[in-house]
C-alpha positions as CSV (number, residue, x, y, z in Angstrom):
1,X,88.6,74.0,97.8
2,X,90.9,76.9,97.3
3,X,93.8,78.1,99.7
4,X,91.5,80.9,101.7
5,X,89.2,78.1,102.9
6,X,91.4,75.6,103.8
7,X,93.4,78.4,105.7
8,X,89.9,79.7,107.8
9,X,88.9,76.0,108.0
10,X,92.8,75.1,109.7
11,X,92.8,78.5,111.9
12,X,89.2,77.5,113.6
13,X,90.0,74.0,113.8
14,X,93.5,75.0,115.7
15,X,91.8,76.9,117.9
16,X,89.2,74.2,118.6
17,X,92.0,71.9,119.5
18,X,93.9,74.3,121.5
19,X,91.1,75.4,123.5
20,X,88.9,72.1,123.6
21,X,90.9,69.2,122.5
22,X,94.6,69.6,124.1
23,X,93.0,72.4,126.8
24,X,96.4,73.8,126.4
25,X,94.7,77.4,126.4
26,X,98.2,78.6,124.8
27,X,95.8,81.2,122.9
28,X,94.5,82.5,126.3
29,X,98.4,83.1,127.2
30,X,100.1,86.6,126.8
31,X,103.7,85.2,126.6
32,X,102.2,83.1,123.4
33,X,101.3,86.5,121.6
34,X,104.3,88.3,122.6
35,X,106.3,85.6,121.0
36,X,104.5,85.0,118.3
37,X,104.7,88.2,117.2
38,X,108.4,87.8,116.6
39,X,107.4,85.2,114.6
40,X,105.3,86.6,112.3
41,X,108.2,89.3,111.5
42,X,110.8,86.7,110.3
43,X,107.5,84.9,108.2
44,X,106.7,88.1,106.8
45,X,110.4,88.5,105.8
46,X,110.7,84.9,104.7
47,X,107.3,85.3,102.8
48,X,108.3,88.1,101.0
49,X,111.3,87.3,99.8
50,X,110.3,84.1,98.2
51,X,107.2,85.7,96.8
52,X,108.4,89.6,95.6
53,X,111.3,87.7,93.6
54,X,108.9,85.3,92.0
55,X,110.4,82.2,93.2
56,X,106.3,81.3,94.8
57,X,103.8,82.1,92.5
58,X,100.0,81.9,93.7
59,X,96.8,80.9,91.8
60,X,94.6,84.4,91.7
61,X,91.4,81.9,91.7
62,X,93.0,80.4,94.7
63,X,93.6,83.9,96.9
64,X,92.6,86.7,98.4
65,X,93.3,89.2,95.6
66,X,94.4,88.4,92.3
67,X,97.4,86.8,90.6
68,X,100.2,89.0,89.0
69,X,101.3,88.5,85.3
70,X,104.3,87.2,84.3
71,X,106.2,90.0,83.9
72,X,105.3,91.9,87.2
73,X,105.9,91.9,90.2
74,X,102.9,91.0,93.2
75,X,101.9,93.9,95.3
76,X,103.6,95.0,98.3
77,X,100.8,95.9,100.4
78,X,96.5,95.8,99.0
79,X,95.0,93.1,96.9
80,X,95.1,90.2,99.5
81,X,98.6,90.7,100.0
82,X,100.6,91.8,103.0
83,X,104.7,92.1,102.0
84,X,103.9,90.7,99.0
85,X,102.6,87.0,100.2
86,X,98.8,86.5,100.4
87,X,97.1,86.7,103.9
88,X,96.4,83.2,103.6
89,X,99.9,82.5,104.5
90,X,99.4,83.8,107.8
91,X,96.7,82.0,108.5
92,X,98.4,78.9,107.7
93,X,101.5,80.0,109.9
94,X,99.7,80.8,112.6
95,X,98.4,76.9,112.5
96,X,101.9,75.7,111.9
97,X,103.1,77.6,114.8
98,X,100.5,76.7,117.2
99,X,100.1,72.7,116.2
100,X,104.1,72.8,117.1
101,X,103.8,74.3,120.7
Protein backbone atom coordinates (compact mmCIF):
# COMPACT_ATOMS: atom_id res chain seq x y z
CA UNK A 1 0.00 0.00 0.00
CA UNK A 2 1.80 3.21 -0.60
CA UNK A 3 1.73 6.43 1.75
CA UNK A 4 -1.25 8.29 -0.41
CA UNK A 5 -3.65 5.36 0.40
CA UNK A 6 -2.98 4.80 3.74
CA UNK A 7 -3.27 8.73 4.27
CA UNK A 8 -7.05 8.82 2.38
CA UNK A 9 -7.79 5.49 4.05
CA UNK A 10 -6.73 7.23 7.89
CA UNK A 11 -8.53 10.76 6.85
CA UNK A 12 -12.05 8.80 6.07
CA UNK A 13 -11.64 6.54 8.79
CA UNK A 14 -11.01 9.72 11.34
CA UNK A 15 -13.85 11.20 10.23
CA UNK A 16 -15.91 8.09 10.60
CA UNK A 17 -14.93 7.92 14.12
CA UNK A 18 -15.34 11.47 14.92
CA UNK A 19 -18.66 11.71 13.49
CA UNK A 20 -20.09 8.12 14.12
CA UNK A 21 -17.96 6.29 16.61
CA UNK A 22 -16.91 8.99 19.46
CA UNK A 23 -20.05 11.42 18.12
CA UNK A 24 -17.68 14.07 19.17
CA UNK A 25 -18.68 16.15 15.98
CA UNK A 26 -15.27 18.17 16.62
CA UNK A 27 -15.35 18.37 12.61
CA UNK A 28 -18.79 20.12 12.72
CA UNK A 29 -17.08 22.72 15.28
CA UNK A 30 -15.73 26.19 13.96
CA UNK A 31 -13.35 26.69 16.89
CA UNK A 32 -11.80 23.15 15.72
CA UNK A 33 -10.92 24.78 12.21
CA UNK A 34 -9.86 28.04 13.47
CA UNK A 35 -7.30 26.21 15.57
CA UNK A 36 -6.30 23.91 13.47
CA UNK A 37 -5.39 26.18 11.10
CA UNK A 38 -2.65 27.37 13.33
CA UNK A 39 -1.67 24.02 13.29
CA UNK A 40 -1.08 23.32 10.02
CA UNK A 41 1.25 26.58 9.84
CA UNK A 42 3.87 25.29 12.41
CA UNK A 43 3.49 21.51 10.35
CA UNK A 44 4.01 23.14 7.29
CA UNK A 45 7.11 24.88 8.81
CA UNK A 46 8.19 21.79 10.58
CA UNK A 47 7.55 19.73 7.30
CA UNK A 48 9.55 21.85 5.38
CA UNK A 49 12.42 22.17 7.15
CA UNK A 50 13.06 18.55 7.69
CA UNK A 51 12.20 17.81 4.01
CA UNK A 52 13.87 21.11 1.86
CA UNK A 53 17.19 20.21 3.79
CA UNK A 54 17.04 16.52 2.98
CA UNK A 55 17.04 15.26 6.40
CA UNK A 56 13.29 13.10 5.14
CA UNK A 57 13.49 11.70 1.95
CA UNK A 58 10.27 10.20 0.35
CA UNK A 59 9.76 7.18 -2.07
CA UNK A 60 8.45 8.85 -5.59
CA UNK A 61 6.52 5.34 -6.07
CA UNK A 62 5.16 6.03 -2.66
CA UNK A 63 3.74 9.94 -3.27
CA UNK A 64 1.91 12.19 -4.88
CA UNK A 65 4.55 13.52 -7.35
CA UNK A 66 7.86 12.21 -7.80
CA UNK A 67 11.06 11.71 -5.82
CA UNK A 68 13.95 14.19 -6.19
CA UNK A 69 17.60 13.00 -7.11
CA UNK A 70 20.25 13.01 -4.83
CA UNK A 71 21.74 16.04 -5.63
CA UNK A 72 18.59 18.29 -5.64
CA UNK A 73 16.54 19.70 -3.84
CA UNK A 74 12.39 18.63 -3.61
CA UNK A 75 10.05 21.26 -5.00
CA UNK A 76 8.72 24.03 -3.09
CA UNK A 77 5.39 24.24 -4.32
CA UNK A 78 3.77 21.56 -7.61
CA UNK A 79 4.58 17.89 -7.96
CA UNK A 80 2.60 16.63 -4.93
CA UNK A 81 4.35 18.89 -2.76
CA UNK A 82 3.22 21.82 -0.64
CA UNK A 83 6.50 23.61 1.18
CA UNK A 84 8.44 21.03 0.01
CA UNK A 85 6.69 17.89 2.04
CA UNK A 86 4.15 15.79 0.11
CA UNK A 87 0.38 16.39 0.66
CA UNK A 88 0.22 13.20 2.21
CA UNK A 89 1.71 14.57 5.24
CA UNK A 90 -1.23 16.66 5.80
CA UNK A 91 -3.46 14.13 5.56
CA UNK A 92 -1.74 12.17 8.11
CA UNK A 93 -1.55 15.37 10.42
CA UNK A 94 -4.85 16.14 10.16
CA UNK A 95 -5.50 12.36 11.67
CA UNK A 96 -2.88 12.84 14.26
CA UNK A 97 -4.41 16.06 15.36
CA UNK A 98 -7.86 14.98 15.41
CA UNK A 99 -7.32 11.22 17.10
CA UNK A 100 -5.57 13.55 19.96
CA UNK A 101 -8.61 15.92 20.69
Amino acid sequence: MTYTQLAIIGVLVVIALDLFVFKTKLLKRKVFWVSYSIVIFFQLVTNGILTGFGIVEYDGDAIIGSSTPKDSAPTFIGDGRLVFAPIEDLLFGFCLVVLTL
